[in-house]
C-alpha positions as a Python dict, from the first residue, in 0.01 Angstrom:
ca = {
    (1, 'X'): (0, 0, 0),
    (2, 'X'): (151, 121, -344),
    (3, 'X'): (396, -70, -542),
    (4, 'X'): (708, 83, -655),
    (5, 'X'): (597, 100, -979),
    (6, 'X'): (319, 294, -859),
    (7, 'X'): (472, 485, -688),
    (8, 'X'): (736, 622, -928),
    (9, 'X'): (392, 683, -1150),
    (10, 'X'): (245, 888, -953),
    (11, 'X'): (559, 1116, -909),
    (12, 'X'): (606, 1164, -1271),
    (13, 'X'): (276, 1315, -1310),
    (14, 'X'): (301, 1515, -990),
    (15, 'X'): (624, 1647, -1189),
    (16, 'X'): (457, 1705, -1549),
    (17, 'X'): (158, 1883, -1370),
    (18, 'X'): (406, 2083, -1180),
    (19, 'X'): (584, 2212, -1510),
    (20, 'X'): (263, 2274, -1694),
    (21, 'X'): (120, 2526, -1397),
    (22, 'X'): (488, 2659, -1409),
    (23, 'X'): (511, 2764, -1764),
    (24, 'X'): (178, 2875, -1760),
    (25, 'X'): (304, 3091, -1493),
    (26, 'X'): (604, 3232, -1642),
    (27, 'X'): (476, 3281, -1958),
    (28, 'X'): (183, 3527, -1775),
    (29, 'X'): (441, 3704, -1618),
    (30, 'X'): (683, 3725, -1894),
    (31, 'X'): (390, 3879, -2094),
    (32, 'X'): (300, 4104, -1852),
    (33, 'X'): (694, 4207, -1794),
    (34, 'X'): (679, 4286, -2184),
    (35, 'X'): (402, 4503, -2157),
    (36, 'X'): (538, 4694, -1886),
    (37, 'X'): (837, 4750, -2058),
    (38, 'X'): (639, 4862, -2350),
    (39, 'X'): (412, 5107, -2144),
    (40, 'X'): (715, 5261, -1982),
    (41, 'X'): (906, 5338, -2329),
    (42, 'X'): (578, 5467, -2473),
    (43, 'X'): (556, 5717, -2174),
    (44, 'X'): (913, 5793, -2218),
    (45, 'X'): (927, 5897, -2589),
    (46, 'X'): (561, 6088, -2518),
    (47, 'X'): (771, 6310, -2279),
    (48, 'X'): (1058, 6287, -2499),
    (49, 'X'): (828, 6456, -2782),
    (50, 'X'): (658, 6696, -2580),
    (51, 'X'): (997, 6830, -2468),
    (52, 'X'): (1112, 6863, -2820),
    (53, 'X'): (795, 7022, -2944),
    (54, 'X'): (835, 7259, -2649),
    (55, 'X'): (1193, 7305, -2753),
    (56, 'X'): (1097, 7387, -3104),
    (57, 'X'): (803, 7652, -3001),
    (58, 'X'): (1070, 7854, -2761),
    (59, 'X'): (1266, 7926, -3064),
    (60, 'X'): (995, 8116, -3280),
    (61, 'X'): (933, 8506, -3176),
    (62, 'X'): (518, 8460, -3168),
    (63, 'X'): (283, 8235, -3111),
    (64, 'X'): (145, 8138, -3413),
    (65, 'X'): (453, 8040, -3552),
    (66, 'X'): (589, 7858, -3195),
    (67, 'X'): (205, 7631, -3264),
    (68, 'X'): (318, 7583, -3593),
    (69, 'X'): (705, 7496, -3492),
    (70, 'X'): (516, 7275, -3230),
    (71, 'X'): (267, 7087, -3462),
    (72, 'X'): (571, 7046, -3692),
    (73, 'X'): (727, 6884, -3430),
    (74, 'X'): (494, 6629, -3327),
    (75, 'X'): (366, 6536, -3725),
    (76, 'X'): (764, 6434, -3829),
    (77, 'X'): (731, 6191, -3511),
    (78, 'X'): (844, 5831, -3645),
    (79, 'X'): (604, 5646, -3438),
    (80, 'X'): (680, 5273, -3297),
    (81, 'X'): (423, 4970, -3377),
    (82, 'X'): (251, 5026, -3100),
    (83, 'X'): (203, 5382, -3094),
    (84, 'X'): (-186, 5439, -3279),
    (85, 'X'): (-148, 5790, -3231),
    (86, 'X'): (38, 6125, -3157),
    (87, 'X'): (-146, 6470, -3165),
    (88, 'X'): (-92, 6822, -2965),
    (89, 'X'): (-320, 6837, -2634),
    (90, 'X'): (-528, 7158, -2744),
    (91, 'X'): (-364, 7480, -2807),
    (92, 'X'): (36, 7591, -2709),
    (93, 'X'): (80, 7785, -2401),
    (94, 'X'): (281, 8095, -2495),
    (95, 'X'): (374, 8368, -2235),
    (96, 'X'): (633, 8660, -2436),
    (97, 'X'): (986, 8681, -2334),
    (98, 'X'): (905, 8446, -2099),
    (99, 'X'): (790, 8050, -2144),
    (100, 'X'): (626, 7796, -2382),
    (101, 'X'): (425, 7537, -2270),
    (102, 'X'): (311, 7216, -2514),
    (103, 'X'): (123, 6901, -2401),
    (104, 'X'): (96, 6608, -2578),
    (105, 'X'): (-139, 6287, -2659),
    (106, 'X'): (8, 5882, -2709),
    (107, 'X'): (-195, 5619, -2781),
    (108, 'X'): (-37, 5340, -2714),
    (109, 'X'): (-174, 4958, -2764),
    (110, 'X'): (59, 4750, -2602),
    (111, 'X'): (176, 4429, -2726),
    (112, 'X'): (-12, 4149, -2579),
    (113, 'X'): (-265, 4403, -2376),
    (114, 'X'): (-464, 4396, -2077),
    (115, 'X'): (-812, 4293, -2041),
    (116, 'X'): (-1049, 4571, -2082),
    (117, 'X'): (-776, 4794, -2203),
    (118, 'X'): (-730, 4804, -2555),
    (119, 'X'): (-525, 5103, -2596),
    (120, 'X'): (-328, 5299, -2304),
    (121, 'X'): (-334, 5716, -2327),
    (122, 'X'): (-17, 5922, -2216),
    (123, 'X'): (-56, 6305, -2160),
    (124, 'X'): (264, 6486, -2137),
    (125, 'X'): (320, 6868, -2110),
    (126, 'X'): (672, 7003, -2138),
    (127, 'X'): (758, 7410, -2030),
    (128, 'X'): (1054, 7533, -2220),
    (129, 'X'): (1214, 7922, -2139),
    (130, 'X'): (1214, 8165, -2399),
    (131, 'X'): (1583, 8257, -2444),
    (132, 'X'): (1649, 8426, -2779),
    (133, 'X'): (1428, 8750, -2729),
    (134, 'X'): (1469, 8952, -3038),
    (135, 'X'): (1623, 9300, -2931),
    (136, 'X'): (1369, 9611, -2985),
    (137, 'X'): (1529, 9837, -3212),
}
């Protein structure tokens, strides 16, 4: 039979060890809930870009210069921390009179990262109408 002294002993540890496995929890899942946060801003501003690159392409009259409006696009990006790269997913997609299409590349490395993943890759691709046609004279 315990004593009350004991007794109140063995409570305050149960209590400590209960706080420790806590926090240890928490903090897990707090750092996981700032990773996801940071994954899903990453993949917003990589469709943000490719949308503006797209955006930028529909308003040149040829190609060449809608890859060049495009690549413009994506080099003046002010990239975050945690962005380790930002490039154009091959060649622009250009149909006359009609659409542009641009995809994009993120890198991402996310703040306190996963195991085994070091750095996270977002592919967007963004179709923008051609609306100013030039008339034919």
């Amino acid at each position: 039979m315990c004593t009350k002294r004991e007794a109140r002993r063995a409570k305050s540890g149960q209590g400590l060890i209960e706080v420790l496995v806590g926090g240890i929890v928490l903090i897990t899942v707090g750092w996981f809930g700032l990773d996801l946060a940071a994954i899903v801003m990453a993949n917003s501003t990589n469709d943000g870009l490719a949308k503006s690159a797209a955006r930028a392409a529909a308003n040149q009259v040829d190609k060449k210069a809608a890859g060049e409006a495009a690549n413009q696009c994506i080099t003046h990006f002010a990239s975050a921390g945690i962005i380790t790269k930002v490039k154009m997913d091959g060649d622009i997609s250009y149909e006359p009179n009609k659409a542009v299409a641009v995809r994009t590349v993120m890198e991402v490395r996310p703040p306190v990262g996963f195991p085994g993943f070091e750095t996270i890759t977002f592919h967007a691709q963004a179709v923008e109408p051609i609306v100013g046609v030039p008339a034919d004279l």
